[in-house]
N, C-alpha and C positions, 0 to 999 in steps of 0.2 A: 602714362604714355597716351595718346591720344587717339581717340576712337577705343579707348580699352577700357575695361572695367577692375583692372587691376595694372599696378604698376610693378615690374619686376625690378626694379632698381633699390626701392624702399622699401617694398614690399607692401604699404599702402592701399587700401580702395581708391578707385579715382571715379572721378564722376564722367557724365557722360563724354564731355569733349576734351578728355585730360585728367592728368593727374593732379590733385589738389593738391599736391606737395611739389609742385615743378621748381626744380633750382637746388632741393635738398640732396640729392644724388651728384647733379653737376651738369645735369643735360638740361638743355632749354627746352622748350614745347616746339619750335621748328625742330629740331632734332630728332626729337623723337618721333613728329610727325614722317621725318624725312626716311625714319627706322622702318615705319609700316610701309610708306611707299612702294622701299626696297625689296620687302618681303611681297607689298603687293603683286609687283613686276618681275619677282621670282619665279610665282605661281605660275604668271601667264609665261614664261619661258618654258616653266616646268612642264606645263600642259602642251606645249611645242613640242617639247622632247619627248614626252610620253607616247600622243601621236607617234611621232616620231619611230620609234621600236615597232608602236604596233603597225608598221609600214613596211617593216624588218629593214631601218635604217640606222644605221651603226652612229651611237652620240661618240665624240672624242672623252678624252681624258678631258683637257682641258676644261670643255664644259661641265663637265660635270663638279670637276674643282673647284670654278667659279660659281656656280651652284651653293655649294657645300660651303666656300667663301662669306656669300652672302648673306646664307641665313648662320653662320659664326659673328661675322663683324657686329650683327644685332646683338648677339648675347651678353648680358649685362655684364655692365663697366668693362667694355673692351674696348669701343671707338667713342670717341667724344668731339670728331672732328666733321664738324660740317658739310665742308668740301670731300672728305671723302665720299661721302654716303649722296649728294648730288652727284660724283662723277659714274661712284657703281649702279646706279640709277638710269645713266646714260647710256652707258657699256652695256647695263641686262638689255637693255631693248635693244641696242644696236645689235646686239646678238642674237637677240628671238628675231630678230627682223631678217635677216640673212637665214635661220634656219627654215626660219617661216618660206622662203623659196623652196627648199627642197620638199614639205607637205604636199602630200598630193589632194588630202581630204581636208580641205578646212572649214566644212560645214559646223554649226552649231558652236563655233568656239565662244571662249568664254569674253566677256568684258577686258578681262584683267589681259588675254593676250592675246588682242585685238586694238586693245588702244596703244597709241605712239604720240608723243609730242609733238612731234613736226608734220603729223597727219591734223593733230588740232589746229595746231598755227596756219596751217593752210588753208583750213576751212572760216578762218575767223575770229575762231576761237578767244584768239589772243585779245581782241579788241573789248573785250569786255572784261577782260579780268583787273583787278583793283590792285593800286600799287604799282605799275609795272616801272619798271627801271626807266626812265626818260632816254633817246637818243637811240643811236641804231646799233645797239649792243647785242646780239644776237643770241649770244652767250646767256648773260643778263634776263633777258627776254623768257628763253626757255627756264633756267633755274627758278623766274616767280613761274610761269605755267605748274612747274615741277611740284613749287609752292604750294598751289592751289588745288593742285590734283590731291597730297597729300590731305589737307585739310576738309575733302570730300570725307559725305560719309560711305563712298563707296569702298575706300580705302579704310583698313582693320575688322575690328570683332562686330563691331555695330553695323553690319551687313546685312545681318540675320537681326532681328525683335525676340527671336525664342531664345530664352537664357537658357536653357541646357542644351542647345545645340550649339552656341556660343560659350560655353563655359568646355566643350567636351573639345571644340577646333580651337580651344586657348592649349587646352591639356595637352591635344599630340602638337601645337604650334612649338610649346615649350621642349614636348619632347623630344622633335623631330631638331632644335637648336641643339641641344645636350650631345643626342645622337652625331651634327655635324660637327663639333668638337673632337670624340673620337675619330670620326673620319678625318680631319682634315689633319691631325698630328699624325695619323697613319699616312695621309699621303705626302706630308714631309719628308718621311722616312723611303719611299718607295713604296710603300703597298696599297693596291687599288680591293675595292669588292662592286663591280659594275651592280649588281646584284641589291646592295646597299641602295649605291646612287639610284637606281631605276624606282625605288620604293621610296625612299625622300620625295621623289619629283613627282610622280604617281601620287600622292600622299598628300602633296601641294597642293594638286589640282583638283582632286577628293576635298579639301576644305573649301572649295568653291562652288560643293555640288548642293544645291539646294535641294532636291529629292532624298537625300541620305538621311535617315531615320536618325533616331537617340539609341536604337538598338547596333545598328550597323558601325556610327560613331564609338558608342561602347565598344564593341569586336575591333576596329580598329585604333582604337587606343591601345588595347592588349599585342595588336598586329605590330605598333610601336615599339611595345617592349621587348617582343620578341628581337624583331631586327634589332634592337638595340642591345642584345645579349652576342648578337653577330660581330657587329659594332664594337664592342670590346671586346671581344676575343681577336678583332681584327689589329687593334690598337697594341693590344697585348703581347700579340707575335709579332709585331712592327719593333717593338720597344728589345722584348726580350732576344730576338735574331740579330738585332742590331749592337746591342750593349750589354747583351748577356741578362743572368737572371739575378734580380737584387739578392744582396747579400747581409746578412745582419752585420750592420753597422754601428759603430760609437760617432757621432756628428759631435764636432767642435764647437758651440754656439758663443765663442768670446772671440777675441781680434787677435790679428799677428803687427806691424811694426810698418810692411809693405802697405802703399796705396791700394785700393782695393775696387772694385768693380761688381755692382751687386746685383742679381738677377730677380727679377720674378717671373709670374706666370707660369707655362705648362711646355712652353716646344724645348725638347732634347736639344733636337738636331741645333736649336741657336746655341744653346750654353756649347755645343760641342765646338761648334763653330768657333765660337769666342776663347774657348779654354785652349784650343789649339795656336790659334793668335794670339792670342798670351805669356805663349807660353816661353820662358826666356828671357821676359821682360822687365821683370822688376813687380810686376801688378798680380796683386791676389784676386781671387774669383772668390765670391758669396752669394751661398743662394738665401734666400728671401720666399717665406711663405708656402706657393705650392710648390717652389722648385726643387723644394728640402731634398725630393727624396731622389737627386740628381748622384748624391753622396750614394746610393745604396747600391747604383750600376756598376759591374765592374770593372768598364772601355772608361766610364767617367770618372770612377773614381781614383783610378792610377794616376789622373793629374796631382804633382803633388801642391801645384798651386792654387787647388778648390780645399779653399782652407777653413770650412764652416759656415755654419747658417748663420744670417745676423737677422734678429727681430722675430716677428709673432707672423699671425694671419692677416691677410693684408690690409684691416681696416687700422691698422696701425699704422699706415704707410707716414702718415701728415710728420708725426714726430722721427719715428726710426729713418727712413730716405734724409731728413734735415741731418743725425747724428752722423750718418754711415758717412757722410764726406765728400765722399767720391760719386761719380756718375753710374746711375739706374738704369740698366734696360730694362723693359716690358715686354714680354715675348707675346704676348696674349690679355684676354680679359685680367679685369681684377683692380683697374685703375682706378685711386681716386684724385681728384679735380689736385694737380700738386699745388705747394704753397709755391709764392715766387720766390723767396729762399732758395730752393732748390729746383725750381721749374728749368733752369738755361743748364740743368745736370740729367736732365731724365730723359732718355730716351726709347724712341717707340720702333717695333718694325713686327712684320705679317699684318695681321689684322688689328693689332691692337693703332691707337692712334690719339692725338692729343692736340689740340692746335695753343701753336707755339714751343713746342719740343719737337726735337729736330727727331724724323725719321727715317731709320733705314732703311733704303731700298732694296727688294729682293723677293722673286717669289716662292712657296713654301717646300722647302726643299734646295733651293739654290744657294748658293756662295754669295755670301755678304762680306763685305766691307765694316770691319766693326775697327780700324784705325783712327776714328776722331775719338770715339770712346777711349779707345789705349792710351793716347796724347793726351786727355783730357785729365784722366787718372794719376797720370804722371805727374802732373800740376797740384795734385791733392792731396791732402792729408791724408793718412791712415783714418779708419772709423773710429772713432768714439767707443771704447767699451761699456755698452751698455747691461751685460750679462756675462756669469761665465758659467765652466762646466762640459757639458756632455749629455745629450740624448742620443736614445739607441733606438733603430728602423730598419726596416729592410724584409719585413718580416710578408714578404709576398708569396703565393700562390705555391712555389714551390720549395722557398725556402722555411714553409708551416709543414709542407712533405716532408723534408728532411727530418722533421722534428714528432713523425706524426706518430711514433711507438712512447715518446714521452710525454706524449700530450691526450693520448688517448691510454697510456696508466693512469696518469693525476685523472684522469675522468674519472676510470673506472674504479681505481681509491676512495674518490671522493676527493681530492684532493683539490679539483675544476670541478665546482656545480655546476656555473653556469658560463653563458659567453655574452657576450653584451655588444655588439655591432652599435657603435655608437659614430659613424661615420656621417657624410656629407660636408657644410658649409660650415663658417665661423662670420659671424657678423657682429656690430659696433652696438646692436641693443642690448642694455642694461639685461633685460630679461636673460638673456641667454650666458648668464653668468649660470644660470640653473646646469649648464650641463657641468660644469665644476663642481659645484656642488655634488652634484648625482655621482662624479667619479669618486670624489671622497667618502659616499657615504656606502658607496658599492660593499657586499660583502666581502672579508677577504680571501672567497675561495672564487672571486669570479676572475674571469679575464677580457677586456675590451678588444675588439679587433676594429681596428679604424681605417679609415681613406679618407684624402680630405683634408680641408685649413680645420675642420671643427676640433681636430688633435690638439689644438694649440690652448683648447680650454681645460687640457689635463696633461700633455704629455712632456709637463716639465716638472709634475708634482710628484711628490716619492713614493708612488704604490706600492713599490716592492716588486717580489715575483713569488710564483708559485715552483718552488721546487727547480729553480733555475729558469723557469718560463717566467717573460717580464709579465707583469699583469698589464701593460699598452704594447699591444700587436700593431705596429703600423705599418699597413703594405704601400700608402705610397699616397700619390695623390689621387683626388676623383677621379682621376683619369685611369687607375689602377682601382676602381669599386668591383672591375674584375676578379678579381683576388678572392674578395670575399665571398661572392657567390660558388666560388671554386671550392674555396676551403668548406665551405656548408656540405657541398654537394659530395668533396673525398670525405665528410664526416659522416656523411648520410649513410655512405656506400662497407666505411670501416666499420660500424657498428650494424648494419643488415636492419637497415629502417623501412619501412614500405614510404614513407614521403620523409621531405624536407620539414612540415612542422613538426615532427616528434623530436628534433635534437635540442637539447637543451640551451636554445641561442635564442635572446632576446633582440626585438631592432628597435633603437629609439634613436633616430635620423634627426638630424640637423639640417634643415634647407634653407637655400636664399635665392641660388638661381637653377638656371636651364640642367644643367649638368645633375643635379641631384634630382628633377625630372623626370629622366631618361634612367638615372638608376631605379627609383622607384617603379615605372613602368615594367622595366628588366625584370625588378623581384615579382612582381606582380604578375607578370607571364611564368617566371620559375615557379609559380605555387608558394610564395612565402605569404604569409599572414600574419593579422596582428601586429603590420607595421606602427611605429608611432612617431609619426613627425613634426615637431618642433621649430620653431617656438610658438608657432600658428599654425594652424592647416591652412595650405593656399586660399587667398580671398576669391580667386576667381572658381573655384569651384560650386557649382549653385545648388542649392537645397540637396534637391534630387539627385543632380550626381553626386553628392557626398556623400549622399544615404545608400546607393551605389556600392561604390567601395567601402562603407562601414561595413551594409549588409552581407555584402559577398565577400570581403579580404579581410574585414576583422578593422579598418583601418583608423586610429584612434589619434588623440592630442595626446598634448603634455597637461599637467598640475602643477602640483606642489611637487620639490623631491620627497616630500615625506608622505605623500599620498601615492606615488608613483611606486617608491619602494616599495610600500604595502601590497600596491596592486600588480608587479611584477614579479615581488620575491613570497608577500605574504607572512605565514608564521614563520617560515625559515627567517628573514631578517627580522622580523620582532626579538627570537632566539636570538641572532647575533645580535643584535643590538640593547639586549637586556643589561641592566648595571648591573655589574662585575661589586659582590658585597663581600663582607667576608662569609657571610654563612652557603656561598654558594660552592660548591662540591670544585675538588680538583680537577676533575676526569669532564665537568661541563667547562672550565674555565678555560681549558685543554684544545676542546672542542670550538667551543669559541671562536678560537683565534690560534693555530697553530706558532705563531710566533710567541706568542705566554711561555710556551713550554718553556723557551730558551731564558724567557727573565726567570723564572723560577729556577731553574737551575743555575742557571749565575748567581743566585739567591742563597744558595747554597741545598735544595731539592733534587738531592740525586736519584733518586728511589719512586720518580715517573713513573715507570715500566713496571712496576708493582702495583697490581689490581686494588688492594686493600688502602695504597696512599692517594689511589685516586678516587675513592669514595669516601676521604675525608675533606671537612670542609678545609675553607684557606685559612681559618683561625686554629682549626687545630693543626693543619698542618704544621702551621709556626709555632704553636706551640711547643709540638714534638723535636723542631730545629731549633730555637730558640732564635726567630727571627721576630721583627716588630711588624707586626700587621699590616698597622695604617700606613709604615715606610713601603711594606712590599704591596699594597694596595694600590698605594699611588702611582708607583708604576709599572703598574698594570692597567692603570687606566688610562 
């Protein structure tokens, strides 16, 4: 993106005026210029509104939604619409320009919310700018102004020349995007946190203060995560008051017979929308990617026409959106550039957006019109069965309560060594087949608890369960990373831990955008350490602060999986993972792998539970049964 030193779309280095991979994502270089603009013209709002309180003058809701609005529609692959981000461009000023009346102090403000367009064009301005539209287009006119102002380097990170002041106001930029994510699905729902908003906006206008140390910038990173631990618990009461609390659920992942209508992204409130207009009609609902865990609600899941998940995480969209048939909404981020195959089927509405897919109108929280979509569907085929079966979810905050006397036995047996937070993003690089890997090779007494598309690189594979516990915990989407902080903390408290790193819970995070930011941040104000985030550490973090958070949180990469094992699990998976020969003892073979027990006894080894048969080896065991070795060897292997 442009004026930035990292690109969040590819994840990329980009040089100084851009990302050198412009076009691979789907956003042009005006676009994403037109993204900082936006965020520019935020700030200077936001420092309006800041003033503002400290005047003791009351901001609306509303502002503060559009606010929260704006810095969402930036978070990657949400909007790829031009025209949008020129009009919210026009609207933030028009509206810091009206509240800019009621300030009584407006000494010392900043650049950012002090300039106005039509204050430039008055002054002149215009006459010198390159390119302008010919003819007395006025509109026209100001959109190149808009242009140019974008393409300043007043506009983005390249503000500052200090790379760790600039690397540290990328970190809460990202974080403070993540953070409006939870907020604004909360305020779909009806639930505000003034409290929240005043610190976003405040936080803005802090990334424009040029006097703020690398020390200070530090302290208010961690001030991010805090509020962003606010931020999801806000989200979380939003979701749960509303639709109740997930419930472990089996998800359908094949097709039914009816046309069908397939959802992604993160807002409730739309699918509910839609399911209710639906409903009667002939037309199936399918959720898609992060909306999976729509099936685990209990308001939601009584539709009986949300008839399963269809397809993976959303970098799958290009092929699955072609098979499923029928017409896509997008409720939010996560879009990629569609094919035209299926482009005049996909549709957009809140913040997400696309130009040339038709969007719904409506703002976050109100009653939409989702009728051309039902028409549309009606005309289409059933989906393509491209999967079948059954994954199980639901496994959130308090439905890990419900379970938490079975789950802290298998601990204290042994039964659960360890837990494996393997949550956040899922992205299209080769590389990140690693986390598949890592799940296969997991020992078999751990358990993964997940949030997040990154689930879709293991939680269709047969791990099994521990004693009725699945071994893939999944509470839901990023937007539910709540959960797992939750369940740390009843784990912290059931066992009498003095902190959070003594429980036996590794984190090795998967990141791609905003929202896995703000979770990181979160653990990082909880005391969690020893994070390790994949498949890269953010490029935009520079030397020093990386050394930062190594040196005080412990905070690490990825490898190989078979370096990673060693260095997480150590001798205990060397042990598990040692070949099973015949001269190795029953009672380790046992130990191993609690599932053995059951082939050997199908085997014909009924005399387990006899001390003296488990300190014989597997060759004489069979000896003694009169089984074939190398037959029962092999399957055991």
């Amino acid at each position: 993106m442009s004026n930035m030193m990292f690109c969040m779309q590819c994840q990329e280095t980009a040089g100084n005026k851009g990302c050198t991979k412009v076009g691979v994502c789907g956003k042009s270089a005006d676009l994403a210029n037109m993204q900082d603009l936006l965020i520019y013209v935020t700030k200077g709002l936001s420092e309006v509104t800041t003033r503002l309180r400290k005047e003791g003058k009351e901001i609306s809701k509303d502002v503060n939604h559009y606010i929260t609005l704006n810095l969402f529609t930036t978070i990657t692959n949400a909007n790829f619409d031009d025209d949008v981000f020129y009009a919210r461009v026009k609207e933030t000023l028009s509206i810091k320009n009206d509240l800019m009346k009621q300030l009584s102090d407006k000494e010392g403000l900043s650049a950012a919310a002090t300039w106005d367009v039509e204050e430039d064009k008055k002054s002149g301005f215009l006459a010198t700018l390159k390119n302008i539209v010919s003819g007395n287009n006025s509109g026209s006119e100001i959109n190149a102004m808009l242009k140019e102002k974008a393409e300043s380097n007043e506009v983005g990170v390249l503000a500052t020349e200090d790379e760790d002041v600039r690397s540290l106001r990328e970190l809460i930029t990202y974080g403070l995007k993540g953070l409006s994510a939870y907020s604004k699905h909360a305020n779909a729902l009806g639930y505000d946190n003034e409290e929240i908003d005043a610190f976003m906006q405040e936080t803005l206008m802090k990334l424009m203060d040029d006097s703020m140390t690398v020390d200070q910038l530090v302290a208010l990173t961690l001030e991010t995560g805090k509020v962003g631990v606010d931020g999801m618990a806000l989200l979380d009461t939003a979701n749960t008051t509303t639709y109740g609390n997930p419930e472990i659920t089996k998800v359908n992942i094949g097709v039914g017979k009816n046309p069908g209508i397939l959802v992604s992204g993160h807002d409730l409130a739309d699918i509910e929308q839609l399911l209710i207009q639906t409903e009667g009609t002939g037309v199936d609902v399918y959720t898609h990617s992060e909306m999976l865990p729509a099936h685990y609600y209990p308001k939601l899941k009584k539709y009986k026409h949300l008839v399963g998940n269809y397809g993976n995480a959303w970098w799958k969209q290009k092929e699955e959106f072609e098979s499923f048939n029928g017409p896509i909404l997008m409720t939010t981020n996560c879009i990629v550039p569609p094919k035209d195959s299926y482009k005049n089927r996909m549709f957009t509405t809140g913040a997400a957006g696309y130009a040339g897919c038709k969007h719904i109108e409506g703002e976050a929280g109100s009653k939409k019109d989702f009728s051309e979509i039902i028409a549309l569907a009606k005309r289409c085929e059933a989906p393509t069965e491209i999967e079948s079966g059954e994954i199980v979810g639901g496994f959130a905050h308090e439905q890990v309560f419900a379970l938490a006397d079975t789950v802290v036995e298998a601990v204290k047996s042994g039964a659960i060594k360890k837990f494996v937070v393997m949550a956040g993003c899922d992205g299209r690089a080769t590389k990140r087949n690693y986390y598949t890997e890592f799940a296969k090779a997991l020992p078999k007494d751990t358990v993964i608890l997940t949030a997040g598309c990154a689930k879709y690189k293991y939680n269709k594979l047969d791990l099994g369960d521990i004693g009725g516990i699945p071994r893939v915990l999944d509470a839901g989407q990023c937007n539910d990373s709540y959960s797992l902080a939750l369940i740390a903390l009843k784990l912290k408290e059931i066992f009498g831990l003095e902190e959070i790193n003594e429980l036996p819970i590794i984190y090795n995070i998967a990141w791609y955008e905003q929202k896995a930011v703000i979770v990181l941040l979160s653990l990082l104000y909880l005391g969690v350490k020893e994070i390790h985030l994949g498949p890269t550490l953010p490029a935009f973090l520079s030397p020093n602060v990386a050394n930062v958070l190594v040196e005080n949180f412990g905070i690490g990469g990825i490898t190989t999986v078979e370096e990673d094992m060693e260095m997480f699990f150590g001798e205990e998976v060397k042990a598990q993972d040692g070949e099973i020969s015949k001269d190795m003892i029953i009672g380790d073979i046992v130990k191993k792998n609690p599932e053995n027990a059951d082939i050997l006894m199908a085997a014909g080894m009924h005399c387990l539970g006899c001390p003296s048969s488990q300190a014989e080896t597997l060759e004489e065991a069979c000896m003694v049964h009169g089984l074939d070795v190398n037959e029962l060897l092999a399957k055991l292997k």
